[in-house]
C-alpha positions in Angstrom: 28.9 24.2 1.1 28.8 23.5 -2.6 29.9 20.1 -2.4 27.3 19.0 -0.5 24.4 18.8 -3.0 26.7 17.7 -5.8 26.6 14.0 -6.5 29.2 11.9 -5.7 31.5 11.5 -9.1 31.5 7.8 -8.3 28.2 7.5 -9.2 28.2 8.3 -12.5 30.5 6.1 -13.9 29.9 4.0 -16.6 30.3 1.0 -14.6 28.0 2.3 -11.8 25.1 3.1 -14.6 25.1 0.0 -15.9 25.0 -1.8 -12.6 22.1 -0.1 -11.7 20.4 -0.2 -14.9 20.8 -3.4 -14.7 19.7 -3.9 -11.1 16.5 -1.9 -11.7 15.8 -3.7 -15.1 16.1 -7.2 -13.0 13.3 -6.0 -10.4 11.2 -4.4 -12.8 11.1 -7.7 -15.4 10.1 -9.7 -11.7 7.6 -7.5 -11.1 6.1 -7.3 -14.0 6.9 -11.1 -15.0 5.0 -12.4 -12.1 2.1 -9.9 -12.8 1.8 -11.8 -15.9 1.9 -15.4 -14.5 -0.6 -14.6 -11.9 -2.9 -12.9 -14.8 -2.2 -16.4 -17.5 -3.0 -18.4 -13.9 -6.5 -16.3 -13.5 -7.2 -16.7 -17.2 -6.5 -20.2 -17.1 -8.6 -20.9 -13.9 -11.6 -19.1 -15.4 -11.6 -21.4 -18.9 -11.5 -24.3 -16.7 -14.3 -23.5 -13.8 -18.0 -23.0 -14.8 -18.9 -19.0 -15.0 -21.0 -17.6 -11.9 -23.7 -15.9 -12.9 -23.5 -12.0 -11.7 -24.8 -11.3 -8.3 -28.5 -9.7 -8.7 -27.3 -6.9 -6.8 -25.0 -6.2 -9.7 -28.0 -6.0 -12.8 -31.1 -4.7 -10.5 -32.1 -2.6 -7.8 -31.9 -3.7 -4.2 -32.9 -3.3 -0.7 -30.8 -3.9 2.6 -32.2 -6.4 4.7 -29.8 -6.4 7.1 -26.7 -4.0 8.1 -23.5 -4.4 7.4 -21.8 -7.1 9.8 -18.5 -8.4 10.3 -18.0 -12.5 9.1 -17.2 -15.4 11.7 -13.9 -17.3 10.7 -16.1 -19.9 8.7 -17.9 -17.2 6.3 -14.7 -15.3 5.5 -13.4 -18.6 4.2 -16.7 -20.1 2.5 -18.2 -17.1 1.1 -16.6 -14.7 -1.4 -18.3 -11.6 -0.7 -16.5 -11.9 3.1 -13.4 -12.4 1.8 -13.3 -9.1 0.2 -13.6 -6.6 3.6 -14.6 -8.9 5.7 -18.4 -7.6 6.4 -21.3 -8.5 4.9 -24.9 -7.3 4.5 -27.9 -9.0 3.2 -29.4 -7.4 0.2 -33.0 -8.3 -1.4 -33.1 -7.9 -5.1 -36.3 -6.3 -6.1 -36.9 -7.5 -9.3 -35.6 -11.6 -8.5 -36.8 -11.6 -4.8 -33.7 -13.5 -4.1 -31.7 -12.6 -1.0 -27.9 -12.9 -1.4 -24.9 -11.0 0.7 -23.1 -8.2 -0.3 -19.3 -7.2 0.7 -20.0 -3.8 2.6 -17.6 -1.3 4.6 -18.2 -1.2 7.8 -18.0 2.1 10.1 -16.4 1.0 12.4 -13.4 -0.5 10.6 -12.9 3.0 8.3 -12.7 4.7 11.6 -9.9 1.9 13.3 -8.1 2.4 9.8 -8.2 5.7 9.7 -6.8 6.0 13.4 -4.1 4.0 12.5 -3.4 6.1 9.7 -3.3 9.0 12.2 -1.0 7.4 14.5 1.4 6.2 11.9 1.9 9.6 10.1 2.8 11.0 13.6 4.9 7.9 14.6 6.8 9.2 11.2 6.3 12.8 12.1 7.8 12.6 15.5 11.0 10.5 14.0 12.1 12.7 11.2 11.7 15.6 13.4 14.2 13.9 15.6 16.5 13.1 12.5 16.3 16.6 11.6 17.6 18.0 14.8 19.8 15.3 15.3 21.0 15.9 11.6 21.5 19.8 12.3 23.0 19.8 15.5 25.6 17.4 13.9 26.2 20.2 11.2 26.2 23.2 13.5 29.1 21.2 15.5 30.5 20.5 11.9 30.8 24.1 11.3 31.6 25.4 14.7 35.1 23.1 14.4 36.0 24.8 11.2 35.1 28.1 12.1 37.0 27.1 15.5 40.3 25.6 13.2 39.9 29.0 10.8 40.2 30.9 13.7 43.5 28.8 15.4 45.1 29.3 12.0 45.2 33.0 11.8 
């Protein structure tokens, strides 16, 4: 029984080590390498493109004018704040009077996420629970056979 939780001696070569330090060390400098482009690329397409001034929203107090709706195809790809969720509502700015949208959370989607949610954790549930018995009934038959060939050798 001992040998089962003991890791394999194979694995800790030398060799071994250093493949895998290696390995990890190669993903790692991609991830983090093409973090870094895609932050020089933002930094470089800011410098270039005129500064939007902050929504109103974001420096004064507001109202809601309308509720929060979902975007047609056209407004998810011409308006920033539907690109972000994909609902908008329109917000009044008290102090400005100007009306502008504002990327919102809609109800209904946090409850279809949150179902899915639901039904992939028991999705995962149900399968490991099958691994497991699958898994133990392979050991119980593992350890009926040597008990059986302990037995024959007597």
């Amino acid at each position: 029984m001992e040998g089962d939780c003991r890791i394999p001696v194979a694995c800790c070569r030398p060799r071994v080590l250093v493949l895998h330090a290696l390995f990890w060390g190669l993903v790692s400098l991609r991830v983090f390498g093409s973090a870094l482009l895609n932050e020089e690329k933002s930094i470089g397409t800011v410098t270039a493109v005129k500064p939007e001034a902050p929504p109103c929203w974001l420096l004064e107090e507001f109202v809601v004018t309308e509720a929060c709706v979902r975007c047609s195809d056209f407004n998810t790809k011409s308006q920033l704040a539907c690109r972000l969720t994909g609902y908008v509502e329109r917000v009044n700015c008290s102090q400005s009077s100007r009306e502008e949208y504002k990327s919102c959370r809609s109800v209904l989607m946090e409850e279809h996420l949150f179902w899915k949610f639901e039904a992939a954790m028991l999705a995962l549930t149900t399968l490991f629970a099958v691994l497991v018995v699958i898994r133990q009934r392979r050991l119980d038959r593992l350890a009926s056979e040597k008990v059986r060939r302990q037995i024959e050798s007597i």
